[in-house]
N, C-alpha and C positions, 0 to 999 in steps of 0.2 A: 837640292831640296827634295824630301822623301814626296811621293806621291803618297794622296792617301784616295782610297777608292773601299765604301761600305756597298759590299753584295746583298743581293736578298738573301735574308733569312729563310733556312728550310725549317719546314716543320713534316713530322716523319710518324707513321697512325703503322703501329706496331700489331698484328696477330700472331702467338705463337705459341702453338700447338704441342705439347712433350707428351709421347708416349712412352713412359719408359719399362722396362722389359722386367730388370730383377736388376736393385741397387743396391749395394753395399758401401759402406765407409771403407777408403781406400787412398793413398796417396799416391797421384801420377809419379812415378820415377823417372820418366821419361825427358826430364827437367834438364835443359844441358844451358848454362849458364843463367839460370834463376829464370828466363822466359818461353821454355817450353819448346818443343820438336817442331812445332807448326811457325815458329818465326823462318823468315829468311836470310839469306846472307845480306849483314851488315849493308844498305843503299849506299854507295859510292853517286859521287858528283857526275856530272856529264854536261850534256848540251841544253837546250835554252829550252823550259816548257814549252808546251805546244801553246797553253792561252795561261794567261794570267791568274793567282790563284786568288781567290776571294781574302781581303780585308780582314774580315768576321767570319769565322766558320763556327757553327752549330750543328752537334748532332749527340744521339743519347748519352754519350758517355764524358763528352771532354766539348771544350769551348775554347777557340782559339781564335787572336787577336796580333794580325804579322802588318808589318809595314816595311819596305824596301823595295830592289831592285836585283838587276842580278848581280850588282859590285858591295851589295852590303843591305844589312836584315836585321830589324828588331824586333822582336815578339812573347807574346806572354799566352801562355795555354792553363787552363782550369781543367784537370781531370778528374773522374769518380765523382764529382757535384755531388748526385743524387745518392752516394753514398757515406758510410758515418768515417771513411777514413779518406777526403780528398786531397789532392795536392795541386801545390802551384807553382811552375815551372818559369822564368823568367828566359829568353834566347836572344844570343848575339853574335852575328857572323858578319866576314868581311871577306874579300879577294882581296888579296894581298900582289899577286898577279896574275898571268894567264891562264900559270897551270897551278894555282896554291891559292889555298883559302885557309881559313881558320875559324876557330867561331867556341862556340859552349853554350851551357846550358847550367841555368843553381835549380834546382827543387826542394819545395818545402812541402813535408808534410808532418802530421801527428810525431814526433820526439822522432823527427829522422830529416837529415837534409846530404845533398847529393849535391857535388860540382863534377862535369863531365868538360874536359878538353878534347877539343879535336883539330886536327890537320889532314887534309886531303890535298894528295899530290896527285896530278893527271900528268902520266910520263908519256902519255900520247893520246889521241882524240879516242881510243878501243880501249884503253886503261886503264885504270884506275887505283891508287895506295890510299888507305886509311890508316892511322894511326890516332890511336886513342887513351884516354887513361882519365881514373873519376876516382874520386874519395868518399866514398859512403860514411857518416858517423850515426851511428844508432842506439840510442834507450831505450830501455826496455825490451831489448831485442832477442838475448840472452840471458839466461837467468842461472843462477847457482844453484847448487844439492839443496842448501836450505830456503832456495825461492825467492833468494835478493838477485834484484836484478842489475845486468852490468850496460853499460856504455862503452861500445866497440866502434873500432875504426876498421874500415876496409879499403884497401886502396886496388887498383886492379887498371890493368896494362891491356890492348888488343892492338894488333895488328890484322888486317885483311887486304886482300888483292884479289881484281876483278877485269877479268878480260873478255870482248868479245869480239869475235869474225863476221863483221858486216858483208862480206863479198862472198861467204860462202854459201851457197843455196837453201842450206837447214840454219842458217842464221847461229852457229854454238856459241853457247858462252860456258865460261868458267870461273869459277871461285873457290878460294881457300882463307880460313881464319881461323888464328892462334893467339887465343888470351891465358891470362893468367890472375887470380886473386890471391891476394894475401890480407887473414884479418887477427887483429891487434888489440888487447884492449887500450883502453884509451887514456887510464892511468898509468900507465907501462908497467904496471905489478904481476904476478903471477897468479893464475886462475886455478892452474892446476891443482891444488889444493881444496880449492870451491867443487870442484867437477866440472868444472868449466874447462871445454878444448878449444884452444884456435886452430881455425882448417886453414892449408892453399890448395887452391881448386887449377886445376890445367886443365885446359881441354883446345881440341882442335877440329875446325869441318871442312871439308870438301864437296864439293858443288860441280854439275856439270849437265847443262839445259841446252836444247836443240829443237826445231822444230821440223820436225820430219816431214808433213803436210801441210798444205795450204790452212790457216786458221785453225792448227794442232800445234800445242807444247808441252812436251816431257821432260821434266826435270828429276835427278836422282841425287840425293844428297846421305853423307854419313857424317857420322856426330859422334867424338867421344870425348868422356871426360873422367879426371881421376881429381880424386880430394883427398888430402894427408893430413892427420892431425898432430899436434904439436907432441904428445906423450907417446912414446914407442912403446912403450911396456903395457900397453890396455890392449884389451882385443879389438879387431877388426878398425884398426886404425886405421886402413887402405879401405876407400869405397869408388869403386870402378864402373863406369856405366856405357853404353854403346847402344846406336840405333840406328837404323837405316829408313830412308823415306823416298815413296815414290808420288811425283805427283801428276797432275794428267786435266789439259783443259784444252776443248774445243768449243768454237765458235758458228753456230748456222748460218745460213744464207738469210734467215729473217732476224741476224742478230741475238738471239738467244742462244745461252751460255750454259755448257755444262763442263762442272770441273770436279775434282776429287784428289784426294788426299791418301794415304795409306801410310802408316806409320808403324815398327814394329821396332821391338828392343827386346831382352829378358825379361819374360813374365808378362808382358802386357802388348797390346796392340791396339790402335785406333783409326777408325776409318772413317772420311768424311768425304760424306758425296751430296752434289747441289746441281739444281739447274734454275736459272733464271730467264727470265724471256720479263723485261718492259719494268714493272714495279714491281711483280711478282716473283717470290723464290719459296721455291720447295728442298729443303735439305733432311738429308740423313745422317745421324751420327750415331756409331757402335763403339765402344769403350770396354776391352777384353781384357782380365786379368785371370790368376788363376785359378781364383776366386769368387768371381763375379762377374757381371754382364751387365750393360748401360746402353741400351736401346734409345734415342729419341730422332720425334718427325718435328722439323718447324717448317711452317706457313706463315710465310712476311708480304705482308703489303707494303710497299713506304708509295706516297703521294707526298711529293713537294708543292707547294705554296708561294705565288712569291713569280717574279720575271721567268720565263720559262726560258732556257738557255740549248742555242743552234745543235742540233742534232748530225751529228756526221755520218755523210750517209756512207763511211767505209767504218765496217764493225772495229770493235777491239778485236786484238789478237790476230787478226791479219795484215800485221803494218810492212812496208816496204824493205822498212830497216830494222836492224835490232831492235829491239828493249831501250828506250831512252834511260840514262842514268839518270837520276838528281840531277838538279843544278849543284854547284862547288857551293854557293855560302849555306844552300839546304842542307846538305850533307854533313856540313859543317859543326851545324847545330841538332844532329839527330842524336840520341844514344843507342849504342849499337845493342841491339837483344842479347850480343853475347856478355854483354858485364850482367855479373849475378848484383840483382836487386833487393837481395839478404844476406844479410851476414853469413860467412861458413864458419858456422861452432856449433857446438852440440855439448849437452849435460849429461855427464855419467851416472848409472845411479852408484848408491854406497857400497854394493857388491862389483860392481865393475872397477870401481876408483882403487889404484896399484896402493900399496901398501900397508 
């Protein structure tokens, strides 16, 4: 019998403050599997939470609704609410054995729905394999020279591996991930002719986090990816991109947290620095192109509402042991940031189009 357990509700009183510098319209490039430089490597399964995770979860952006255990999980997540394109996720994972789980996830939103499989295999208790693969279909998503729009298929493949050295003093871990997309239209006809190209997008990262000091971790990650489109004969059919990212977070003696981010690629660079201490965070972010500049200051208060919940008096960030993975049927049902979340096609115009 599933246990059911309703947490309190938080509620969360938002300040924040943008100063920004000199903006221009611009498009991050920076994009390495449709969700951006600042995800992390794909969460692989592991060992048992520390405490339970609440029933109901509330917070500004998404609403989620999980019930199980650690041999099997059903859940439904509402994200974007408060905005005019939301979606809704339905999740389902099981353990199949000790070291293998499995699980997925369907999402609906506005003339687009997503089914993500997954499989996690723990080849040891430091370990971790993921194996993935999701079918994107989408309307409206692409559009022809003369502004009809098409209904495409995506389907897209990942693999990643995650390893860490619990005995060693600086705690290392490491990770590596190789996915691949390919998209299709959905009547199987040819596009080429419309201006319509289907892209497949490759790309691969590498990962490698240590903690040098007590309550300090560095982690260094690189990121690339190439997209080919279906017609050889157009220009710049090959679009190539690479970025490198350092990140950097310590922890005080009074618990308060400062962490930061540094991100660079071709033509553009972003940097995000924060310090928290209790409900309060003060952050900076700069957004460099070579063109423009994106200065902003936030100021957050969040006050929770509701059962005040045990305080542990040893901070984050200085744990005994690694980084806990996921639990296996969690992991099971996550979608990993590196599947692209839009279709890869793009419309020529009438002077580009061969012929």
């Amino acid at each position: 019998m599933l246990r059911q357990r309703i947490a309190s509700l938080a509620w969360h009183a938002i300040v924040l403050l943008t100063v920004p510098a000199m903006s221009h319209a611009g498009q991050d490039r920076l994009i390495m599997g449709g969700e951006g430089l600042v995800t992390e490597l794909p969460s692989l399964p592991g060992e048992a939470r520390a405490e339970q995770a609440d029933a109901l979860h509330v917070a500004p952006e998404s609403i989620a609704l999980r019930d199980g255990a650690a041999d099997g999980m059903v859940g439904m997540q509402l994200n974007n609410y408060r905005d005019d394109l939301p979606s809704l996720s339905l999740e389902k994972g099981w353990l199949v054995s000790n070291n293998l789980a499995m699980g997925g996830a369907y999402t609906v939103r506005s003339k687009a729905s997503e089914l993500v499989l997954n499989a996690v295999y723990a080849t040891r208790p430091d370990a971790r394999i993921l194996l993935s693969m999701s079918q994107l279909r989408a309307a409206d998503a692409a559009y022809a020279q003369n502004g009809d729009a098409r209904t495409v298929l995506q389907t897209s493949y990942l693999s990643s591996f995650r390893k860490q050295w619990g005995k060693s003093r600086m705690l290392p871990e490491a990770g590596m991930a190789v996915f691949v997309s390919r998209t299709a239209g959905a009547d199987r006809r040819s596009t080429t002719s419309d201006g319509l190209e289907m892209g497949t997008l490759a790309g691969a990262m590498l990962r490698v986090a240590a903690r040098p000091m007590l309550r300090t971790r560095v982690e260094l990650s690189y990121q690339a990816q190439s997209t080919v489109y279906d017609n050889p004969l157009t220009a710049y059919d090959r679009d190539r991109q690479a970025s490198g990212s350092l990140d950097y977070s310590h922890t005080f003696n009074d618990c308060s947290r400062l962490h930061g981010r540094y991100t660079g690629g071709h033509g553009l660079s972003k940097t995000d620095l924060a310090y928290e201490k209790g409900a309060f965070r003060l952050g900076f972010l700069q957004v460099r192109g070579a063109e423009y500049s994106d200065n902003r200051v936030q100021l957050r208060y969040s006050l929770p509402l509701g059962r005040a919940r045990h305080v542990d008096t040893i901070c984050d960030g200085s744990p005994a042991a690694p980084s806990a993975f996921r639990t296996m049927v969690e992991a099971a049902t996550t979608r990993s940031p590196y599947l692209p979340s839009t279709p890869v096609t793009r419309t020529l115009s009438a002077t580009e189009a061969p012929g």
